[in-house]
Gaussian input, Z-matrix of N, CA and C with variables (Angstrom, degrees):
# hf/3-21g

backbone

0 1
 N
 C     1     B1
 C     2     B2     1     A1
 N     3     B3     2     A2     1     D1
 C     4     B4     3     A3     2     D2
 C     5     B5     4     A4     3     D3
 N     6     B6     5     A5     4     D4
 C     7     B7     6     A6     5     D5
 C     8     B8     7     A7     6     D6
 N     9     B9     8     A8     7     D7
 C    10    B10     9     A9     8     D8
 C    11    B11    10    A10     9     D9
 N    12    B12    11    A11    10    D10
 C    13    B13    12    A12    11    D11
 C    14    B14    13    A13    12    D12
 N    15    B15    14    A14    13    D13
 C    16    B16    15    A15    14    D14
 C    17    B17    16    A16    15    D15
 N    18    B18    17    A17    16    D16
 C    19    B19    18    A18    17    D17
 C    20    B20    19    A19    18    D18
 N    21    B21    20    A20    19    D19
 C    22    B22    21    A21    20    D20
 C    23    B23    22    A22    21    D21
 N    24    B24    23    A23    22    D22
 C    25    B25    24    A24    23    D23
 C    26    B26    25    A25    24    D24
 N    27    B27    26    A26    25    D25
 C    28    B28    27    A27    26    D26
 C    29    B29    28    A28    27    D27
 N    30    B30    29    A29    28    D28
 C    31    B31    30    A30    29    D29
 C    32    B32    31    A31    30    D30
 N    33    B33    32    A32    31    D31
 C    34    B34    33    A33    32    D32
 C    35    B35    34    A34    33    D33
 N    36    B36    35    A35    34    D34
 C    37    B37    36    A36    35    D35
 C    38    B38    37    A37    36    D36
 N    39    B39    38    A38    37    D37
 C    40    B40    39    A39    38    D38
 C    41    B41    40    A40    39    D39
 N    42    B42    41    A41    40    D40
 C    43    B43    42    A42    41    D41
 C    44    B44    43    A43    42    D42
 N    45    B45    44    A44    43    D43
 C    46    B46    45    A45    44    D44
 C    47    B47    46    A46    45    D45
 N    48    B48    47    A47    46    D46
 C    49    B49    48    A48    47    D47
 C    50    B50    49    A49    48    D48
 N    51    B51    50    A50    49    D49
 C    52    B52    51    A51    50    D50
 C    53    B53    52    A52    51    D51
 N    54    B54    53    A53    52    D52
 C    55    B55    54    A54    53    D53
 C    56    B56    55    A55    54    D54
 N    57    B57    56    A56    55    D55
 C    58    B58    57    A57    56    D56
 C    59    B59    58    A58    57    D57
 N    60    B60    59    A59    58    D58
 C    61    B61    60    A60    59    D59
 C    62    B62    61    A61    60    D60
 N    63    B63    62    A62    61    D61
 C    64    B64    63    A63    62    D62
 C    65    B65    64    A64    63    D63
 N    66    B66    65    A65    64    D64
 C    67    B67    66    A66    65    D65
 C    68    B68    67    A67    66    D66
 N    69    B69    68    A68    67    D67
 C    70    B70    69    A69    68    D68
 C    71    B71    70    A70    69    D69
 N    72    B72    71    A71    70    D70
 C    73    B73    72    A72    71    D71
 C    74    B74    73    A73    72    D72
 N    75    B75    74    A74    73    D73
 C    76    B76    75    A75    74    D74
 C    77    B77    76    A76    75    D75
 N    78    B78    77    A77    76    D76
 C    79    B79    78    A78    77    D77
 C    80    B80    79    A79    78    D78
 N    81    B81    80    A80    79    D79
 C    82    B82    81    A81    80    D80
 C    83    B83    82    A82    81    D81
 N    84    B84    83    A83    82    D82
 C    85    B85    84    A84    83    D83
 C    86    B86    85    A85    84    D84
 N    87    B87    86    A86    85    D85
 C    88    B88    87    A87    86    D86
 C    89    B89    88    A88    87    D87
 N    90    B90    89    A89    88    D88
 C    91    B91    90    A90    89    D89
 C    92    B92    91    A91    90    D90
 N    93    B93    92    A92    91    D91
 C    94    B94    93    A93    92    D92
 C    95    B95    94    A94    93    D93
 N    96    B96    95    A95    94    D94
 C    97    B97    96    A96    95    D95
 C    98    B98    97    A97    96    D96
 N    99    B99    98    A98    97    D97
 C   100   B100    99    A99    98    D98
 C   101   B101   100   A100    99    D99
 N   102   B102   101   A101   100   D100
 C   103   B103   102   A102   101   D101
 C   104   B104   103   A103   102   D102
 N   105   B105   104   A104   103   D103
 C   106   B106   105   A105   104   D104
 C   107   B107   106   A106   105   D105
 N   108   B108   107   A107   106   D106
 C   109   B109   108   A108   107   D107
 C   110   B110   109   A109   108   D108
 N   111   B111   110   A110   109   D109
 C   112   B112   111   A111   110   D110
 C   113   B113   112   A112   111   D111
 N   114   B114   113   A113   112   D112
 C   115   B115   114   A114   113   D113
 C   116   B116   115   A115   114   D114
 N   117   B117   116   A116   115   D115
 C   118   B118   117   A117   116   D116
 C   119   B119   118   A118   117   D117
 N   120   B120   119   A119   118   D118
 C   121   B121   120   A120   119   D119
 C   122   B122   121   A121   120   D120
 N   123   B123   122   A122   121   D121
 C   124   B124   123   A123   122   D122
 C   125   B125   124   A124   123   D123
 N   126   B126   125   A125   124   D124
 C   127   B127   126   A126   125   D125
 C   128   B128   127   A127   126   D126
 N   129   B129   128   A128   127   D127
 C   130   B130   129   A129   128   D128
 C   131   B131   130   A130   129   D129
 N   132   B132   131   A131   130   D130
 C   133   B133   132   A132   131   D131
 C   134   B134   133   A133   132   D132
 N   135   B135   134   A134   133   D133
 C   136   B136   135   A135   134   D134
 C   137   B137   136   A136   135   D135
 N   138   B138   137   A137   136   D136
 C   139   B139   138   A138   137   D137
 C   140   B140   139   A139   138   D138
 N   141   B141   140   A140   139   D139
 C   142   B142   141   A141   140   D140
 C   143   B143   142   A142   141   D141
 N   144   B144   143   A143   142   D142
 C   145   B145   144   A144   143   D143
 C   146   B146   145   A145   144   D144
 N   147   B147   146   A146   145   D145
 C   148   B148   147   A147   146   D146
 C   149   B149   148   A148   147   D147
 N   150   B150   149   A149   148   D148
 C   151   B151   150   A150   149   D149
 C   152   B152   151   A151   150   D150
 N   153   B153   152   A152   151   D151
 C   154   B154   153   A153   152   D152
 C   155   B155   154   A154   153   D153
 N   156   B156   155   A155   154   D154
 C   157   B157   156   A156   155   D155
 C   158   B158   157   A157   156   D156
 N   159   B159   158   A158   157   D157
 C   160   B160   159   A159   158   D158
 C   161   B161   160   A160   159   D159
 N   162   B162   161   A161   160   D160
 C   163   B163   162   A162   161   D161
 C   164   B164   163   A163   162   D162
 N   165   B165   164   A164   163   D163
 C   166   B166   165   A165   164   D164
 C   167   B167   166   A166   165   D165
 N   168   B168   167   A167   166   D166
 C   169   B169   168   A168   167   D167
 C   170   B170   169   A169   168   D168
 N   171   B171   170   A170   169   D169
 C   172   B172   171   A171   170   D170
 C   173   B173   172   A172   171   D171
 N   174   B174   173   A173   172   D172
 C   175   B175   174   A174   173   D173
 C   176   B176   175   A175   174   D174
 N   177   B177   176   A176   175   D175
 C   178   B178   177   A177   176   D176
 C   179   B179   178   A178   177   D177
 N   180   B180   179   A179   178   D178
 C   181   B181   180   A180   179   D179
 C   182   B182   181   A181   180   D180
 N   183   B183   182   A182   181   D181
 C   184   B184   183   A183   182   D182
 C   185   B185   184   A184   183   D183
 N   186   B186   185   A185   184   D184
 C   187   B187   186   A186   185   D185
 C   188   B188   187   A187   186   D186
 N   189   B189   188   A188   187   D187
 C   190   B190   189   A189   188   D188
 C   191   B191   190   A190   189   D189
 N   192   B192   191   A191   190   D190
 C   193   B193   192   A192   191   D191
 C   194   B194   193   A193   192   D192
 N   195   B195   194   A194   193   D193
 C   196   B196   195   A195   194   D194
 C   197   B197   196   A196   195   D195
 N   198   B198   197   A197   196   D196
 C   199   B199   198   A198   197   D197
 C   200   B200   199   A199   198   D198
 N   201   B201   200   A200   199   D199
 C   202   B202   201   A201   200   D200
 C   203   B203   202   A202   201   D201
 N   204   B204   203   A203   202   D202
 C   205   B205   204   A204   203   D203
 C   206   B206   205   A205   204   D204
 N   207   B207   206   A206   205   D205
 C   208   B208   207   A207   206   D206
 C   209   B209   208   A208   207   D207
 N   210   B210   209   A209   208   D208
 C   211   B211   210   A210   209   D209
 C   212   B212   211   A211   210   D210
 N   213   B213   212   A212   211   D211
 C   214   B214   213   A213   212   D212
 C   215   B215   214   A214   213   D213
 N   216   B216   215   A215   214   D214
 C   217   B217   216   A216   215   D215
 C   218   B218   217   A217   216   D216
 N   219   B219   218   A218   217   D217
 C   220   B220   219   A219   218   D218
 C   221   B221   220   A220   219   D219
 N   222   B222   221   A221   220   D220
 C   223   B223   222   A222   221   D221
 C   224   B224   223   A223   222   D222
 N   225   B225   224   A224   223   D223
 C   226   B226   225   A225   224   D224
 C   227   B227   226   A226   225   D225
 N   228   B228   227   A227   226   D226
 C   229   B229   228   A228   227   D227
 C   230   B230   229   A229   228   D228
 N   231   B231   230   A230   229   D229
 C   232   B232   231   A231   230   D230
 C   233   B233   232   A232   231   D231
 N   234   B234   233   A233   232   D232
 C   235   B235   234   A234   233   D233
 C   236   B236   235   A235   234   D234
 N   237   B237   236   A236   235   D235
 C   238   B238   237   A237   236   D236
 C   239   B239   238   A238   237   D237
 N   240   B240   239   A239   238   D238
 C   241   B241   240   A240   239   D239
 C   242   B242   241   A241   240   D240
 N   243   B243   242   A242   241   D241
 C   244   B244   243   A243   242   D242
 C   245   B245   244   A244   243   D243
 N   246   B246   245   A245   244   D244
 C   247   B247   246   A246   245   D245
 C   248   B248   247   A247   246   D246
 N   249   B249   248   A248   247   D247
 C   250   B250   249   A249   248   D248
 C   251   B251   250   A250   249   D249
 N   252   B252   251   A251   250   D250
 C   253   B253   252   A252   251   D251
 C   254   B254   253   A253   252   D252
 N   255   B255   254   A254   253   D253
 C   256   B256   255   A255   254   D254
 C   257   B257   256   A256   255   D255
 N   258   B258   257   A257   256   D256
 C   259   B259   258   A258   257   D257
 C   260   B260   259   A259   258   D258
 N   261   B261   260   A260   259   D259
 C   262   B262   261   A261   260   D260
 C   263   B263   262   A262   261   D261
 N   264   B264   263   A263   262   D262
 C   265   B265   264   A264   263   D263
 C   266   B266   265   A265   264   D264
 N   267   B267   266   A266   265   D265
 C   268   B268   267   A267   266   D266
 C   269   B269   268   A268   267   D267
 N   270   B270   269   A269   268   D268
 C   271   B271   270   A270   269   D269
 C   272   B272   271   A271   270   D270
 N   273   B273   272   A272   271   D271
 C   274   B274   273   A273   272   D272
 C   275   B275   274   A274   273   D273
 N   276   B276   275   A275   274   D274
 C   277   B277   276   A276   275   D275
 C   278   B278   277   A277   276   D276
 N   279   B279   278   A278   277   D277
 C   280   B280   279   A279   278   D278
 C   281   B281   280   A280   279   D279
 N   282   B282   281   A281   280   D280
 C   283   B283   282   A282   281   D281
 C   284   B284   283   A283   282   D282
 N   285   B285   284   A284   283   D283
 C   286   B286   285   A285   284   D284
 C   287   B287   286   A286   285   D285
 N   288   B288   287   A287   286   D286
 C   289   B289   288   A288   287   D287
 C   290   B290   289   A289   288   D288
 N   291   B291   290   A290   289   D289
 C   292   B292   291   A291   290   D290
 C   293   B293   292   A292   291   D291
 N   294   B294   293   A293   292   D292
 C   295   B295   294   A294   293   D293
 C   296   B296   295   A295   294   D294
 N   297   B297   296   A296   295   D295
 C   298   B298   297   A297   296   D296
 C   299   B299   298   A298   297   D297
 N   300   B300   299   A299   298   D298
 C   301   B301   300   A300   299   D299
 C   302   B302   301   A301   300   D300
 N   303   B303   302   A302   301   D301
 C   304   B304   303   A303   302   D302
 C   305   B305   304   A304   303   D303
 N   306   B306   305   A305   304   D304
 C   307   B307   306   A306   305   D305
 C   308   B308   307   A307   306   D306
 N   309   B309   308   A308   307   D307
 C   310   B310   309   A309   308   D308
 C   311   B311   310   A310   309   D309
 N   312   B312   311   A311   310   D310
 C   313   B313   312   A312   311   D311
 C   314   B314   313   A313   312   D312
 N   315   B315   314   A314   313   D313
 C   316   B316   315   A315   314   D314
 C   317   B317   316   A316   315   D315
 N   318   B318   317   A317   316   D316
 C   319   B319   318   A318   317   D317
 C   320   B320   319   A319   318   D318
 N   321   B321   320   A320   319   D319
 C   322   B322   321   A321   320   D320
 C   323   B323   322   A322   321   D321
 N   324   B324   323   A323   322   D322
 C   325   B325   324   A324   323   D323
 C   326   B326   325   A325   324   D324

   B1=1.4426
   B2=1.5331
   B3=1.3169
   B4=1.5115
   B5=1.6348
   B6=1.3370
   B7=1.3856
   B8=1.8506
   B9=1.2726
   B10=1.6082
   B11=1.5347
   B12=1.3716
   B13=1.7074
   B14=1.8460
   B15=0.8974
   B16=1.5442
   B17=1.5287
   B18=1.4184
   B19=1.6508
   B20=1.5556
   B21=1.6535
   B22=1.4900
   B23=1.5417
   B24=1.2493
   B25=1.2066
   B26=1.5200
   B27=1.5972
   B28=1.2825
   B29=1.5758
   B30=0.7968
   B31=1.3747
   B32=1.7607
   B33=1.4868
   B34=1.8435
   B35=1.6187
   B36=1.4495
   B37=1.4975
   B38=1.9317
   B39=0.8645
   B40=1.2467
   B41=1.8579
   B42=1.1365
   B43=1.7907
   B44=1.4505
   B45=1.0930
   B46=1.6863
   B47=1.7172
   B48=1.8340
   B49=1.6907
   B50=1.3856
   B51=1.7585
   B52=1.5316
   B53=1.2886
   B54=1.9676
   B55=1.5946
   B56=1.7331
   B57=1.0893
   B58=1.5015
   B59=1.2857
   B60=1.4748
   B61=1.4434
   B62=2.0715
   B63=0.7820
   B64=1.7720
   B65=1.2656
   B66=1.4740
   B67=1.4892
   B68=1.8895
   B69=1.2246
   B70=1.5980
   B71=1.3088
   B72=1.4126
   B73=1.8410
   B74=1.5243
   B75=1.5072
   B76=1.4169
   B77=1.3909
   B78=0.7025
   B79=2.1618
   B80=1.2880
   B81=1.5714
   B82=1.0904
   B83=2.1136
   B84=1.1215
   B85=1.5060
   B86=1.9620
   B87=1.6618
   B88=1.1483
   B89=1.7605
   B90=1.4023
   B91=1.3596
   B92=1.6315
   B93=1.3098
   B94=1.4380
   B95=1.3673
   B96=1.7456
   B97=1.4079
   B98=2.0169
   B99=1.6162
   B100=1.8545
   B101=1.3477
   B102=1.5362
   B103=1.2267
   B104=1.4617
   B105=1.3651
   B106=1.6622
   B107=1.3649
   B108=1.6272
   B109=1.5171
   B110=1.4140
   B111=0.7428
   B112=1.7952
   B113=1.4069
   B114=1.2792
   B115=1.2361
   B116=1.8418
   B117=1.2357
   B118=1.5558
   B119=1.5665
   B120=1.2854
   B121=1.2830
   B122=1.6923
   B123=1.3022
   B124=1.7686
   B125=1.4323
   B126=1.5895
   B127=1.3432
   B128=1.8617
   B129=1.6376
   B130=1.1059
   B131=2.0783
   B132=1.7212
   B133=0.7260
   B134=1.7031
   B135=1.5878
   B136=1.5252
   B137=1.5669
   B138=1.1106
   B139=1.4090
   B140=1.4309
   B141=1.6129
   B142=1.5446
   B143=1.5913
   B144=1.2529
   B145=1.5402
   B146=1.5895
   B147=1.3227
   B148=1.6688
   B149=1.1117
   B150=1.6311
   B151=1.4446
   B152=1.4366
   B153=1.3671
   B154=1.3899
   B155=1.5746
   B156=1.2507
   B157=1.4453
   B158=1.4606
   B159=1.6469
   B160=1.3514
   B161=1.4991
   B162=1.1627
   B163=1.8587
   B164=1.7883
   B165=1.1810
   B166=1.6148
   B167=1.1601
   B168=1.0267
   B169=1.4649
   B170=1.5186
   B171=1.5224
   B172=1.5685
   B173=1.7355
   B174=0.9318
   B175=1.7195
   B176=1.3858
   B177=1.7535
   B178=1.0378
   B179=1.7286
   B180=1.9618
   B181=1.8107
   B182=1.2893
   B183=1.9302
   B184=1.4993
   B185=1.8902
   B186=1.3087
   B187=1.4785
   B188=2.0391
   B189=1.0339
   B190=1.6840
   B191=1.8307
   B192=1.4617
   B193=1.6103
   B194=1.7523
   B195=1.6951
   B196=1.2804
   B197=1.7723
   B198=1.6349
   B199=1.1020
   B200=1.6084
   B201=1.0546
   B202=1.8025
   B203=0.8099
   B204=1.2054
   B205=1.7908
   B206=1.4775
   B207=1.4580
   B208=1.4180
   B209=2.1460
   B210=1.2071
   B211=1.8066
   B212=1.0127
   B213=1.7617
   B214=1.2510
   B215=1.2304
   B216=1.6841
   B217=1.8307
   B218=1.8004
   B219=1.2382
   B220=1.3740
   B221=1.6279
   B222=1.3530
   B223=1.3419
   B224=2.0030
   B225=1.1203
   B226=1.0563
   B227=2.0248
   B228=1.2539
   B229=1.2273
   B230=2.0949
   B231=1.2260
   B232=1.3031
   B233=1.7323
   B234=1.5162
   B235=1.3552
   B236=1.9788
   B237=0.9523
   B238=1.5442
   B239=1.3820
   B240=1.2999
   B241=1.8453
   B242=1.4548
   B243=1.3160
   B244=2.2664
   B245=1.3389
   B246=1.5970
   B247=1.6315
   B248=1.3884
   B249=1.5287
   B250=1.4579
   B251=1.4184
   B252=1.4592
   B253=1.4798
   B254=1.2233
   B255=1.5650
   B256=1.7734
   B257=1.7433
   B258=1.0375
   B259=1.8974
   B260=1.2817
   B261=1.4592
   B262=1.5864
   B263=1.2418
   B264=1.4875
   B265=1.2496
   B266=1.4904
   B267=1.5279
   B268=1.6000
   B269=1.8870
   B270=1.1500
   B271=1.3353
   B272=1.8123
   B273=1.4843
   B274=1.6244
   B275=1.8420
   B276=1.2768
   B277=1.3916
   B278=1.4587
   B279=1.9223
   B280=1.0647
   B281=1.5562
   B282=0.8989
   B283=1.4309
   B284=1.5753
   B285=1.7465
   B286=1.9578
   B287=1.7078
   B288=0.9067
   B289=1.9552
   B290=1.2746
   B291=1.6652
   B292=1.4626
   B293=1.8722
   B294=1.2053
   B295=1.3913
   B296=1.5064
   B297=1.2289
   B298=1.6303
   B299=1.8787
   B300=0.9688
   B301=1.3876
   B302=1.9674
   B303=1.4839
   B304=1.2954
   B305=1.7386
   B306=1.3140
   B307=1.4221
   B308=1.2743
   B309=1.4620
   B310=1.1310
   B311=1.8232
   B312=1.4453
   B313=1.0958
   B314=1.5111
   B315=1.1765
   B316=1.3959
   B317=2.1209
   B318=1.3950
   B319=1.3016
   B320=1.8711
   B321=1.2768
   B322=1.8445
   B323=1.3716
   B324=1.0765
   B325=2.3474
   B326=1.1692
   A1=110.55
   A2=121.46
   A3=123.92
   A4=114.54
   A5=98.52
   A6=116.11
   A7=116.13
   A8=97.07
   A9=121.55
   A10=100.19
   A11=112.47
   A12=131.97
   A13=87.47
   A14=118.90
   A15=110.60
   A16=104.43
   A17=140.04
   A18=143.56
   A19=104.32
   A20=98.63
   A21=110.77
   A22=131.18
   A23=112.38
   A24=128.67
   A25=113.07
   A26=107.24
   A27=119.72
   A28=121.07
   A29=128.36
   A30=146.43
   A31=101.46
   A32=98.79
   A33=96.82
   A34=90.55
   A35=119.89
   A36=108.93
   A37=121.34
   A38=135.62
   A39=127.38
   A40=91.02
   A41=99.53
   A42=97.15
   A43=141.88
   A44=79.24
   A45=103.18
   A46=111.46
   A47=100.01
   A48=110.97
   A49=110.15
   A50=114.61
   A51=96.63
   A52=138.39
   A53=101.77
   A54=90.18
   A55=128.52
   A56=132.55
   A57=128.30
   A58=101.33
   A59=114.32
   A60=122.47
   A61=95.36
   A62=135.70
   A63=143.47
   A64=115.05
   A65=100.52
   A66=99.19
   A67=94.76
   A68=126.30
   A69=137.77
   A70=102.11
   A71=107.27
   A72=123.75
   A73=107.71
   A74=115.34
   A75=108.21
   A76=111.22
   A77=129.65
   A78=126.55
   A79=100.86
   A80=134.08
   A81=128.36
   A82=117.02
   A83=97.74
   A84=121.99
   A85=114.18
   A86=114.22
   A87=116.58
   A88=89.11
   A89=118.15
   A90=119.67
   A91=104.96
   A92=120.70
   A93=117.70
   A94=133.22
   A95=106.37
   A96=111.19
   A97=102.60
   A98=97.45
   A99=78.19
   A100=124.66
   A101=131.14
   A102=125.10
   A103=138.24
   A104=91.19
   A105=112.12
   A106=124.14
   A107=105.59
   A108=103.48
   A109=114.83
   A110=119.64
   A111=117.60
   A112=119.10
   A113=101.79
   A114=127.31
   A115=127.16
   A116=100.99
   A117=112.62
   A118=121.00
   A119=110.49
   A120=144.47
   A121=99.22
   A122=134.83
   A123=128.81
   A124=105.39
   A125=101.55
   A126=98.70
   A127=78.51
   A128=91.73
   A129=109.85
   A130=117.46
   A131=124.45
   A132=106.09
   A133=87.96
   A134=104.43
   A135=110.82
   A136=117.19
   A137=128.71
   A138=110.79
   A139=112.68
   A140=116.97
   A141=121.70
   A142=112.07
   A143=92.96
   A144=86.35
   A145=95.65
   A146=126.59
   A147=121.61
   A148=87.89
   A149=114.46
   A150=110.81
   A151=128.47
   A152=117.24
   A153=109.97
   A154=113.30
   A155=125.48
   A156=120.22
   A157=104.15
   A158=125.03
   A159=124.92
   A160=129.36
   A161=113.05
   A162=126.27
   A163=85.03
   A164=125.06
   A165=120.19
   A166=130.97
   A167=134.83
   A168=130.21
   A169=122.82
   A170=91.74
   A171=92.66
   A172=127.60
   A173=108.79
   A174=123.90
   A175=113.00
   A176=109.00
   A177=111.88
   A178=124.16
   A179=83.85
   A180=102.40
   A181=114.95
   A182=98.33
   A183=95.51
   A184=89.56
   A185=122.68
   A186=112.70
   A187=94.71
   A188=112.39
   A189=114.66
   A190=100.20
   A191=125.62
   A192=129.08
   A193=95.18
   A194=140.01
   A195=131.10
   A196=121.35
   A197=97.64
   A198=105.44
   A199=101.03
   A200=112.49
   A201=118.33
   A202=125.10
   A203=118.01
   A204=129.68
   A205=121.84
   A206=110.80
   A207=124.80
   A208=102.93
   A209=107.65
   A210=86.69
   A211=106.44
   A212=140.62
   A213=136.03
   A214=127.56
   A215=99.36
   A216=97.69
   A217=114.29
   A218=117.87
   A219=103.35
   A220=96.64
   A221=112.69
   A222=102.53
   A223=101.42
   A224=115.86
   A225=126.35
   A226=104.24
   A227=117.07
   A228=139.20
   A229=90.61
   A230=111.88
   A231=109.33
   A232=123.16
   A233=88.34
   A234=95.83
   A235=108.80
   A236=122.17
   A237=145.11
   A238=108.39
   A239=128.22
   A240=118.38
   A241=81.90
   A242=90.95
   A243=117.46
   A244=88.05
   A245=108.46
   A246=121.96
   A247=89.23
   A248=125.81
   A249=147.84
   A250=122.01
   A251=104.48
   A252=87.07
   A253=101.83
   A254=100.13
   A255=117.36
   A256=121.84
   A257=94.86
   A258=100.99
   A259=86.74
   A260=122.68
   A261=126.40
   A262=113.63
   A263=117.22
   A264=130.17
   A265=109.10
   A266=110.05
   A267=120.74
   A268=110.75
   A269=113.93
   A270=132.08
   A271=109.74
   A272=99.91
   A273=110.25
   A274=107.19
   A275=114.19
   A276=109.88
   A277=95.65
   A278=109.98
   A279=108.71
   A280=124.31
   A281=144.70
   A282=125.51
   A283=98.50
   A284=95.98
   A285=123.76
   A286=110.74
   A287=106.05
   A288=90.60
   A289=125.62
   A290=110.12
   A291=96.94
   A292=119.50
   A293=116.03
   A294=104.12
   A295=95.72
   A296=111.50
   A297=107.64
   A298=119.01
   A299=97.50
   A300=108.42
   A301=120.60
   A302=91.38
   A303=97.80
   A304=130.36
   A305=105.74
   A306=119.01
   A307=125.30
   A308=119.31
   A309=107.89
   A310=153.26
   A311=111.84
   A312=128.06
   A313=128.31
   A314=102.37
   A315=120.79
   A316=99.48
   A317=106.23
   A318=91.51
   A319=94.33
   A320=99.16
   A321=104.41
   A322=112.71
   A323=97.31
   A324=95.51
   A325=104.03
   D1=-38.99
   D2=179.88
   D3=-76.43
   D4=-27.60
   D5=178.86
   D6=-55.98
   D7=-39.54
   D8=-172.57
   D9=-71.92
   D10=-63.05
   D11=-174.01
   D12=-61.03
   D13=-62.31
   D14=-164.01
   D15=-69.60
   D16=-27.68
   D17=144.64
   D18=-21.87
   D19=-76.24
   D20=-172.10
   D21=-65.98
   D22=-13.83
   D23=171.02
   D24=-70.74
   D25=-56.90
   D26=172.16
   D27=-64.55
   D28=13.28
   D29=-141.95
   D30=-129.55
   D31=-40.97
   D32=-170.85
   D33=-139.50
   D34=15.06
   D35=-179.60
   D36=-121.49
   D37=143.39
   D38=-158.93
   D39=-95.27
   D40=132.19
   D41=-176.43
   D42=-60.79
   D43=-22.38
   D44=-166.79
   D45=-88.44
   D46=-50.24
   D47=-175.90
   D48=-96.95
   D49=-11.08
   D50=-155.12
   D51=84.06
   D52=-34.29
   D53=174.67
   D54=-70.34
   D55=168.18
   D56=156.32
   D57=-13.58
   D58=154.44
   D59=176.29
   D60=-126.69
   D61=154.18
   D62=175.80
   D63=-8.23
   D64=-52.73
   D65=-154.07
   D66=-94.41
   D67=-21.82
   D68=170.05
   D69=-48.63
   D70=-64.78
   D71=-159.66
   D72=-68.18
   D73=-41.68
   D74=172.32
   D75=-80.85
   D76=-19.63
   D77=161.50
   D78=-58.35
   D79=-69.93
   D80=-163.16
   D81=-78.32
   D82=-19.71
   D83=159.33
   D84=-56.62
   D85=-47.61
   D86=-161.12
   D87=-87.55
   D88=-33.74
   D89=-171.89
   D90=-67.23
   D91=-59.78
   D92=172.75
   D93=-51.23
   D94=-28.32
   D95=177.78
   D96=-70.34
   D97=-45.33
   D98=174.50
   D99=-78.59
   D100=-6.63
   D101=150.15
   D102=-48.24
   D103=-41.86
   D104=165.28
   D105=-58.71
   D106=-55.42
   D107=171.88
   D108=-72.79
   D109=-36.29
   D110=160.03
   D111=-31.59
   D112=-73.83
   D113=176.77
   D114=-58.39
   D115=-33.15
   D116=-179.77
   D117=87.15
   D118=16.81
   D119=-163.76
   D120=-78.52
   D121=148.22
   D122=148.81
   D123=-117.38
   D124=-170.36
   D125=176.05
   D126=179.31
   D127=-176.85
   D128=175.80
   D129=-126.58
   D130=171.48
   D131=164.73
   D132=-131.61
   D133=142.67
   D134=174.32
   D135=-104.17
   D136=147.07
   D137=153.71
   D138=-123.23
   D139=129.84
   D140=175.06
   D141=-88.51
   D142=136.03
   D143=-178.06
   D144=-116.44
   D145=156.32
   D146=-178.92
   D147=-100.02
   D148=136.18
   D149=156.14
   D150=-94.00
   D151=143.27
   D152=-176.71
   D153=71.44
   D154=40.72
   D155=-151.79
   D156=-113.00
   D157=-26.37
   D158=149.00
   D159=-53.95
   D160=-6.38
   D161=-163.67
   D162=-90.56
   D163=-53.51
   D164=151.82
   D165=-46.58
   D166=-62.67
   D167=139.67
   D168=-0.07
   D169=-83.22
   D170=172.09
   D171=-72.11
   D172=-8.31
   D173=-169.69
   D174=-90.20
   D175=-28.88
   D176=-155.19
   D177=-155.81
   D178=18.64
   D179=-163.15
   D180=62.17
   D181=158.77
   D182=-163.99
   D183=-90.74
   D184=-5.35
   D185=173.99
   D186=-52.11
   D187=-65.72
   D188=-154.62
   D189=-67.08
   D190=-15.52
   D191=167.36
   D192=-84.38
   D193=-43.74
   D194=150.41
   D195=-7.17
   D196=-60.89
   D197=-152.37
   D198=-103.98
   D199=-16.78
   D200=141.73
   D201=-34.52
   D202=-71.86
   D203=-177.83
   D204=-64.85
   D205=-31.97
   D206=-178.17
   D207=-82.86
   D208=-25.70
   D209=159.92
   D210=-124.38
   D211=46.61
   D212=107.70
   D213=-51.92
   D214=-56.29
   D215=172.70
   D216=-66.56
   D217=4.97
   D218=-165.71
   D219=-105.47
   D220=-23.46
   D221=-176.79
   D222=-93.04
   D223=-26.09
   D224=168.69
   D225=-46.05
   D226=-53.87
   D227=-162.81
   D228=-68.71
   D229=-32.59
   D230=-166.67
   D231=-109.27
   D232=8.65
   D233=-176.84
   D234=-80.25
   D235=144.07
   D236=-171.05
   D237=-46.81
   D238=24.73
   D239=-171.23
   D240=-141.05
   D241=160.54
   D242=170.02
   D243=-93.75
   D244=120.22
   D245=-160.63
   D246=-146.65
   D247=156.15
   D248=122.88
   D249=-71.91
   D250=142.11
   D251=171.72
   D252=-165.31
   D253=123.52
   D254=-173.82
   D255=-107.09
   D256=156.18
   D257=-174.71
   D258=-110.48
   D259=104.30
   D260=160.80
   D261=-63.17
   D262=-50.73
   D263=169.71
   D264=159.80
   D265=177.32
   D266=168.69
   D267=67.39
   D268=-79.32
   D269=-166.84
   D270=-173.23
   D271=36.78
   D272=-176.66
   D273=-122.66
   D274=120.47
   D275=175.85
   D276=-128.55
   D277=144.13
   D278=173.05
   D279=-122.84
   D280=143.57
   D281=-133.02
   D282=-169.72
   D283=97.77
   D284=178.35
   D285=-67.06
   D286=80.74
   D287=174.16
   D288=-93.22
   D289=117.90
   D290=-175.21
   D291=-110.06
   D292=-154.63
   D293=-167.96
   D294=-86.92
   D295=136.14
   D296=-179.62
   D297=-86.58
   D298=133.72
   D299=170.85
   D300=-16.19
   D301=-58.98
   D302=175.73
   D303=-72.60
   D304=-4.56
   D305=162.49
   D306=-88.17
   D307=-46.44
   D308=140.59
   D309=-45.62
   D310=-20.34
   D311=153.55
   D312=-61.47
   D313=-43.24
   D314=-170.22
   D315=-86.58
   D316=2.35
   D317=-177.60
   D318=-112.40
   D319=5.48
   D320=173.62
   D321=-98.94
   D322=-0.76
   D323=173.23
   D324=-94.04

């Protein structure tokens, strides 16, 4: 049973951060974009790039650039918007933001 969940996990999850991995982010990317147009909804897609982010790496092992990336994506993960957010790779996160539910509510009172 864990075997299956840990298949499927690995399957749509990037290992290291947790976030979406390519093939996750564009599934859940293609699903939101027709919700949106449905809906009348926008959004944006960003990509962060780290700068200088191998100079850690090398300065400081890739364990301490590991643990870089893993509370980038975590504060990334906790910031206040209905977001996607993908590990392209290297020091690349890509990150779908759409209009959140609760803004729209708040534009019907």
């Amino acid at each position: 049973m864990h075997a299956e969940a840990d298949i499927v996990r690995l399957a749509f999850q990037d290992r290291l951060t947790r976030l979406d991995n390519r093939l996750q982010f564009q599934t859940r990317l293609n699903k939101w974009l027709q919700e949106s147009a449905a809906n009348g909804h926008s959004g944006a897609r960003l990509l962060i790039d780290l700068d200088h982010f191998r100079s850690i790496n090398d300065a400081r092992t890739f364990e301490v650039g590991d643990q870089v990336l893993c509370a980038i994506s975590e504060r990334l993960r906790q910031l206040p918007v209905e977001a996607t957010l993908e590990r392209i790779g290297g020091d690349e996160i890509a990150f779908a933001l759409g209009s959140s539910t609760r803004d729209s509510s708040a534009n019907q009172t």
